[in-house]
C-alpha positions as CSV (number, residue, x, y, z in Angstrom):
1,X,35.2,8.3,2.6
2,X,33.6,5.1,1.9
3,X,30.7,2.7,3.9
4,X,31.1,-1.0,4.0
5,X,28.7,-3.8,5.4
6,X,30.6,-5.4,8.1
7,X,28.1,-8.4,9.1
8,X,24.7,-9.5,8.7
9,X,23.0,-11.1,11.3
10,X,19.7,-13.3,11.0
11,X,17.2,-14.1,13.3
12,X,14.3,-16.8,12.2
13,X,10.9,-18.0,13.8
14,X,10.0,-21.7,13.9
15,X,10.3,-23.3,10.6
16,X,7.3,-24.8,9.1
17,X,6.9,-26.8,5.5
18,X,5.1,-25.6,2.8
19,X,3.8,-29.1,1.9
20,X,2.2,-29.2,5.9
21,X,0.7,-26.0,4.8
22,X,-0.9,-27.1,2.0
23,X,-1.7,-30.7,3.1
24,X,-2.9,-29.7,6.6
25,X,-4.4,-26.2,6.5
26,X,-4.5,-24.8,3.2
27,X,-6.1,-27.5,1.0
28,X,-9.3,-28.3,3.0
29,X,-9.5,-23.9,2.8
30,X,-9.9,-24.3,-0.7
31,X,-11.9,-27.1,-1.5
32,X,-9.3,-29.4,-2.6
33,X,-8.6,-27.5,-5.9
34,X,-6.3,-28.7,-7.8
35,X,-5.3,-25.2,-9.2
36,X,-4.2,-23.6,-5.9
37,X,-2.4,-27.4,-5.3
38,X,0.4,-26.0,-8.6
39,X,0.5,-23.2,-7.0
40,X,1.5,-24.2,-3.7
41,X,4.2,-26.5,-4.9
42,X,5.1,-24.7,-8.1
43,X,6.0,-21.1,-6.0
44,X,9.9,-22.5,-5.2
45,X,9.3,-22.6,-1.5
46,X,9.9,-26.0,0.4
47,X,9.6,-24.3,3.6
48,X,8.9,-21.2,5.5
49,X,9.6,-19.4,9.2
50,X,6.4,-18.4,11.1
51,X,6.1,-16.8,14.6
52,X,2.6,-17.6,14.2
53,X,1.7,-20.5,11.8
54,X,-1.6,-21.1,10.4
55,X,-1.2,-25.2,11.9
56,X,-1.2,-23.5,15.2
57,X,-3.0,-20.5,15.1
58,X,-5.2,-19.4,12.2
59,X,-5.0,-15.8,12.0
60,X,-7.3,-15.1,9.0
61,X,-10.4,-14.0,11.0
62,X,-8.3,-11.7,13.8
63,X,-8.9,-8.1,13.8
64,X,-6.0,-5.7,12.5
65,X,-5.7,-4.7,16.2
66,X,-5.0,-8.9,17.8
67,X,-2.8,-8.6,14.5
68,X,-0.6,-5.6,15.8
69,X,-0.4,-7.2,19.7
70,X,0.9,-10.2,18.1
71,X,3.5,-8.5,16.3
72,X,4.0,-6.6,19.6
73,X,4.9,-9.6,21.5
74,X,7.3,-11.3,19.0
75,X,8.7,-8.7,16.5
76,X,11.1,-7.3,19.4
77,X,13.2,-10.1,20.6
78,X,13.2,-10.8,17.4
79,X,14.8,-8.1,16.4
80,X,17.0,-7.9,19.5
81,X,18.5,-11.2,18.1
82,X,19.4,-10.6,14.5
83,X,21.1,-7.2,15.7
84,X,23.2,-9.0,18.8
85,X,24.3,-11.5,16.4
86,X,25.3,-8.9,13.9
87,X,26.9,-6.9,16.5
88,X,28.8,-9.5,17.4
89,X,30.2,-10.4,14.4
90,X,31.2,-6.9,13.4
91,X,33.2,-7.0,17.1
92,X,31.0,-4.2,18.4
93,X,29.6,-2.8,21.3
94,X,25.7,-1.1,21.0
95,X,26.8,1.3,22.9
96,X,29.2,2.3,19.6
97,X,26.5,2.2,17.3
98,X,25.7,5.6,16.1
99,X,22.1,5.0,14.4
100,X,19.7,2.1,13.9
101,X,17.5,2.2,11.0
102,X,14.6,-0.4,11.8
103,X,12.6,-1.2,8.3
104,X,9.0,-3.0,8.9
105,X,5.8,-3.1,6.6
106,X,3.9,-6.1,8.5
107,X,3.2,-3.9,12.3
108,X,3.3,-0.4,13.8
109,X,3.5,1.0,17.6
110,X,4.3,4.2,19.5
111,X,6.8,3.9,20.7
112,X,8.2,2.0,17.7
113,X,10.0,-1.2,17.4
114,X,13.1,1.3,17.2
115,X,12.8,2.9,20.6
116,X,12.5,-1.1,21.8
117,X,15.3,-1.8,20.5
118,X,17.3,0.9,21.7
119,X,16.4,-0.1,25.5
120,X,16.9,-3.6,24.9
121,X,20.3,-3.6,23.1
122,X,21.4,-0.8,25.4
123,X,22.0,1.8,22.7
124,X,23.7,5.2,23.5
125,X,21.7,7.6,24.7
126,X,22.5,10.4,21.8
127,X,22.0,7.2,19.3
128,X,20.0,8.3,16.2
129,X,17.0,6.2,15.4
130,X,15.1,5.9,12.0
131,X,11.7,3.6,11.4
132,X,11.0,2.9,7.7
133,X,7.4,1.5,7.0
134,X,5.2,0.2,4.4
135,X,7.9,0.5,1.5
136,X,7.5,-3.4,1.0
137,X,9.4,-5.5,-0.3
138,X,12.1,-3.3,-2.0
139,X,12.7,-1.5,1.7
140,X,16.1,-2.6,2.5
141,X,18.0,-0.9,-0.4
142,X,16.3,2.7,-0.2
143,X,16.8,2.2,3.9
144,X,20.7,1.2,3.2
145,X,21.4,3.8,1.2
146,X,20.2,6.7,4.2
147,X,22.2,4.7,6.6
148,X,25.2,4.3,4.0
149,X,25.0,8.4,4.4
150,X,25.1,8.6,8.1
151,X,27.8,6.6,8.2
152,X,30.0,8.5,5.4
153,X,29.2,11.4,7.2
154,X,29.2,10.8,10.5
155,X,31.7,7.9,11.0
156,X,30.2,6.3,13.4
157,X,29.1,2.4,12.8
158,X,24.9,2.0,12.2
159,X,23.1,-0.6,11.8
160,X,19.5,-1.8,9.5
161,X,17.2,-4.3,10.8
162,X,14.7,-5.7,8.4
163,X,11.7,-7.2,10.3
164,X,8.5,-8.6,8.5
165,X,6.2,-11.2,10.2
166,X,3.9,-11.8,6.9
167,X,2.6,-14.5,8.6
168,X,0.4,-12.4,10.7
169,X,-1.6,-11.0,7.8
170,X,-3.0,-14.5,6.6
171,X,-6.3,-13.6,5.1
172,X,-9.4,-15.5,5.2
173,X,-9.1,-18.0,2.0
174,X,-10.5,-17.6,-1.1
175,X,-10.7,-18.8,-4.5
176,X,-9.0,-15.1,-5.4
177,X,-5.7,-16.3,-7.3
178,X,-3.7,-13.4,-6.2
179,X,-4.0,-14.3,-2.2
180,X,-4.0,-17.8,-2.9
181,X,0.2,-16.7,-4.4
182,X,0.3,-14.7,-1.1
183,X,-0.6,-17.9,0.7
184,X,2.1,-19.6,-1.2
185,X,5.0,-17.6,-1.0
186,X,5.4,-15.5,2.0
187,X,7.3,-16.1,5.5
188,X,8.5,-14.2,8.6
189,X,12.3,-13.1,8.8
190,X,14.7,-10.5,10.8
191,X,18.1,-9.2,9.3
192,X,20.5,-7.1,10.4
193,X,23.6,-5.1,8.7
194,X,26.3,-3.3,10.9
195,X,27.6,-0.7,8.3
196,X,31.0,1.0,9.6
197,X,33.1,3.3,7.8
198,X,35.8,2.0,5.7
199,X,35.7,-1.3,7.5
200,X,33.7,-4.3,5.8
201,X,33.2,-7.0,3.2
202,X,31.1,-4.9,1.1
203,X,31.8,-1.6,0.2
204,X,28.2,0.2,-0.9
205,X,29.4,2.1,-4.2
206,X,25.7,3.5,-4.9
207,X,22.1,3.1,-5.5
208,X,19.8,4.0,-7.8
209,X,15.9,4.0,-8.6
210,X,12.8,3.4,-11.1
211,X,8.9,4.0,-10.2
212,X,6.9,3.6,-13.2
213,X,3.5,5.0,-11.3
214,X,1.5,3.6,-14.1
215,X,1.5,0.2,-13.0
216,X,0.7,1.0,-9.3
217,X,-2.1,-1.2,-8.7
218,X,-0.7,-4.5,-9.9
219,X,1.2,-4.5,-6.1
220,X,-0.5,-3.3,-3.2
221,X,-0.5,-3.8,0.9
222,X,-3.6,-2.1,1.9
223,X,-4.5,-1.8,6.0
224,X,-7.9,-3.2,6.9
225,X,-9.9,-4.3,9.9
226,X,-8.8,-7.4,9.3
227,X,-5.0,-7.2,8.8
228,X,-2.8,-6.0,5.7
229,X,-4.2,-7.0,2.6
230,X,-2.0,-8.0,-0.7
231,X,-2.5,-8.1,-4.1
232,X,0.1,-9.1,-5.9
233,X,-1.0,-9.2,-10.2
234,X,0.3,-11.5,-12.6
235,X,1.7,-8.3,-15.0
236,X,4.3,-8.0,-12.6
237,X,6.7,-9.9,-13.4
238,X,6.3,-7.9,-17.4
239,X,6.3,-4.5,-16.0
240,X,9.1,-5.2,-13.9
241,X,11.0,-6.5,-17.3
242,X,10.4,-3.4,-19.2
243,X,12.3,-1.2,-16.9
244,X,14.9,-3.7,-15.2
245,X,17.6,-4.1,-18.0
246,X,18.1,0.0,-18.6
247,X,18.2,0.4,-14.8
248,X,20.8,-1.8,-14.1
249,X,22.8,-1.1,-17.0
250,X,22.1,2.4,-16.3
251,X,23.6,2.1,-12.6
252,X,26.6,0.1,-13.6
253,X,27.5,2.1,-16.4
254,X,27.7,5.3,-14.0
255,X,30.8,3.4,-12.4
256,X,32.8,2.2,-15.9
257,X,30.7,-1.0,-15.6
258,X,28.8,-3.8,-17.4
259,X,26.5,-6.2,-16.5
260,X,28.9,-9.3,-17.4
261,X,31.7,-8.1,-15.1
262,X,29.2,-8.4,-12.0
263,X,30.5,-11.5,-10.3
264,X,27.3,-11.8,-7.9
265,X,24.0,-11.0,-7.9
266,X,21.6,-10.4,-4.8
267,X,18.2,-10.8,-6.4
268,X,14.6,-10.5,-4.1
269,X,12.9,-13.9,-5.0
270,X,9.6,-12.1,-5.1
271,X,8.3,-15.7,-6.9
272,X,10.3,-17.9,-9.6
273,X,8.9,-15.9,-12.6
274,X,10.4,-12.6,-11.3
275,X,13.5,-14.5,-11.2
276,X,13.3,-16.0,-14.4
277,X,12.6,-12.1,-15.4
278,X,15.6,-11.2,-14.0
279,X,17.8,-14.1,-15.4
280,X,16.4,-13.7,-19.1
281,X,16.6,-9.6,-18.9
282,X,20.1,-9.5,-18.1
283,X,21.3,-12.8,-19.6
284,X,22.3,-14.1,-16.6
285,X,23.6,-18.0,-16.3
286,X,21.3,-20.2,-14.2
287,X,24.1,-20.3,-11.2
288,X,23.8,-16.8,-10.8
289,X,20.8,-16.3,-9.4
290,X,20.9,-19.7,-7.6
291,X,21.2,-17.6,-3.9
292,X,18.0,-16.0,-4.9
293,X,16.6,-19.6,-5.4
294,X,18.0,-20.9,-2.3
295,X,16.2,-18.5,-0.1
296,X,12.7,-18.5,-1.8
297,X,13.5,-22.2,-1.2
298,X,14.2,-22.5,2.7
299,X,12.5,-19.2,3.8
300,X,9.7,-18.0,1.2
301,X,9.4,-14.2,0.3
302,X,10.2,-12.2,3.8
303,X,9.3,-8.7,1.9
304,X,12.3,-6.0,2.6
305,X,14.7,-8.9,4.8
306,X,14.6,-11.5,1.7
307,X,17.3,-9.3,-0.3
308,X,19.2,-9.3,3.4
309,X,19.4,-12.9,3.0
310,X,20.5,-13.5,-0.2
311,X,23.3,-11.4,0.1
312,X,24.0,-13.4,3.2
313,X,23.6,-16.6,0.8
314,X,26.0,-15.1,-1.8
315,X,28.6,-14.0,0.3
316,X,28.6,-17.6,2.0
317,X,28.4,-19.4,-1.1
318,X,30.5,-17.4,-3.9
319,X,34.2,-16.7,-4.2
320,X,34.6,-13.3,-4.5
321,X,37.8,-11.4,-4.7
322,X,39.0,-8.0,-3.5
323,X,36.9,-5.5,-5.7
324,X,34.6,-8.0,-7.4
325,X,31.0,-6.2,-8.4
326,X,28.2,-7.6,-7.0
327,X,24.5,-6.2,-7.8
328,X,21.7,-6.3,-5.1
329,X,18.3,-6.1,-6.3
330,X,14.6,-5.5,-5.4
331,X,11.2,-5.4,-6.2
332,X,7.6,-3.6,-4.4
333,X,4.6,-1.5,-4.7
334,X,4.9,1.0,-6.7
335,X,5.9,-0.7,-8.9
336,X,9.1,0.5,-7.7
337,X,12.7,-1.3,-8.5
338,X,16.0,-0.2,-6.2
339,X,19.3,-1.2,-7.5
340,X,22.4,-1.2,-5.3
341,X,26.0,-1.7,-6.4
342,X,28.8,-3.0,-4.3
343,X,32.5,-3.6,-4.1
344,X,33.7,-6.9,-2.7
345,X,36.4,-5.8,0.1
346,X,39.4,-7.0,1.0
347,X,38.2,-7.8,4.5
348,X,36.5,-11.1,5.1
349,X,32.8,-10.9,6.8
């Protein structure tokens, strides 16, 4: 009994460009320094999706509770897209979807996005619903692999939404290096996976796991009265580079594999230097991680639905055949690193 991704649907907020940002919000916020200038335009993101953008709307001052009406009013039709448009792809009905797993760090309700959802899509009645919060940015692969069980052992389809709106947790600027790199790099994004039993391009094979607690401070996403707070410490890209190799090679040797027979990789752009991390850790070409690139490019770090996206990217943009490995990966508080393994299918997406 296997579980395969079927489709992948995305759902994006007005775009705006990171050099608007900087040129019409951002730069007069910090006096005109040249240091959080590099950073702006060194991060690798040319533009971002907002449902609220700082040109229009600044944000910073808001209390946590404008913050959480804000995400009220956009995060569910939102959602409601990226899951139709998965649906549809996949060639299902809601009313055939057995659970929907709804992952979100960046807004909380009761009822919950998830029961929203439900009503909108028109969900079954008996439908099981699961809501995954403040995991971050590594989300999507520990929520894939609980609905990857439901579906082996259930067989009925599911689907995972991943819905962040960063961009309502702007905080008021500083001088502080580690918000102005929040500033720099993060955007709002929904994604959605229809996972069916033995149908699918992807066929999840297994996931695995490290925490290394000791390092817990260097990413954080702290509630406070004015929004969710990040910190985000240089040392992460190091820390993250002790433990990445062994994991992986640990995870693909568990299924009679090595790291050069993986023919795509799926890689969370949390910035460029975790990516250059990654690509020097495993040995990795340039072109391989060139999906990650592309979506810290167009859409900025989205937190859990940026991994969602580049496997999007990499299935669009790589030629994979029937039983190719491919490797998704991702990074968050913790510090914690998820690893999943897949087998291309025969199926087309």
């Amino acid at each position: 009994m296997t579980a395969h991704i079927a489709a992948i649907g995305t759902a994006l907020p007005p775009v705006v460009e990171q050099s608007d940002l900087w040129d019409d919000h951002f730069r007069a916020r910090l006096n005109g320094s040249r240091a959080a200038g590099r950073i702006f335009s060194g991060a690798g993101v040319r533009r971002r999706h907002a449902v609220v953008s700082p040109l229009d709307h600044d944000v910073s001052e808001c209390t946590t509770g404008e913050r959480m009406r804000l995400y009220d009013q956009n995060a569910r039709p939102l959602g409601h897209a990226a899951v139709t448009a998965a649906l549809s792809s996949a060639g299902l009905e809601p009313a055939e979807v057995g659970q929907l797993t709804v992952v979100s760090c960046t807004g909380y309700a009761a009822p919950g996005l998830d029961v929203q959802l439900a009503a909108s899509l028109g969900l079954a009645p008996d439908a099981q619903r699961l809501l995954v919060g403040h995991m971050g940015c590594y989300a999507a692969l520990p929520a894939l692999a609980t609905v990857t069980d439901f579906v082996t052992a259930h067989r009925r389809p599911a689907v995972l939404l991943c819905l962040e709106l960063t961009s309502l947790h702007v905080q008021p600027s500083t001088m502080d290096v580690e918000q102005i790199v929040s500033h720099a790099l993060f955007g709002d994004a929904a994604t959605a996976l229809v996972v069916r039993p033995d149908e699918g391009s992807l066929q999840v094979v297994a996931t695995s796991a490290v925490t290394d607690p000791a390092s817990a401070g260097h990413m954080t996403w702290t509630v406070t009265d004015h929004g969710f707070r990040m910190t985000l410490s240089r040392q992460v890209p190091e820390v993250l580079g002790k433990h990445l190799r062994h994991a992986v090679e640990r995870l693909l040797a568990d299924n009679g594999l090595t790291v050069p027979e993986v023919r795509g990789w799926a890689v969370h752009p949390g910035g460029p230097r975790i990516l250059d991390t990654v690509g020097h850790e495993l040995g990795l070409p340039s072109r391989a991680l060139e999906p990650s690139r592309h979506v810290l490019r167009e859409h900025g770090n989205c937190s859990s639905a940026t991994v969602v996206l580049v496997l999007d990217e990499l299935l669009r943009s790589t030629a994979l055949r029937p039983g190719d490995p491919v490797v998704a990966m991702a990074f968050g508080p913790g510090l914690t690193l998820y690893v999943t393994l897949f087998r291309h299918h025969l199926q087309a997406r």
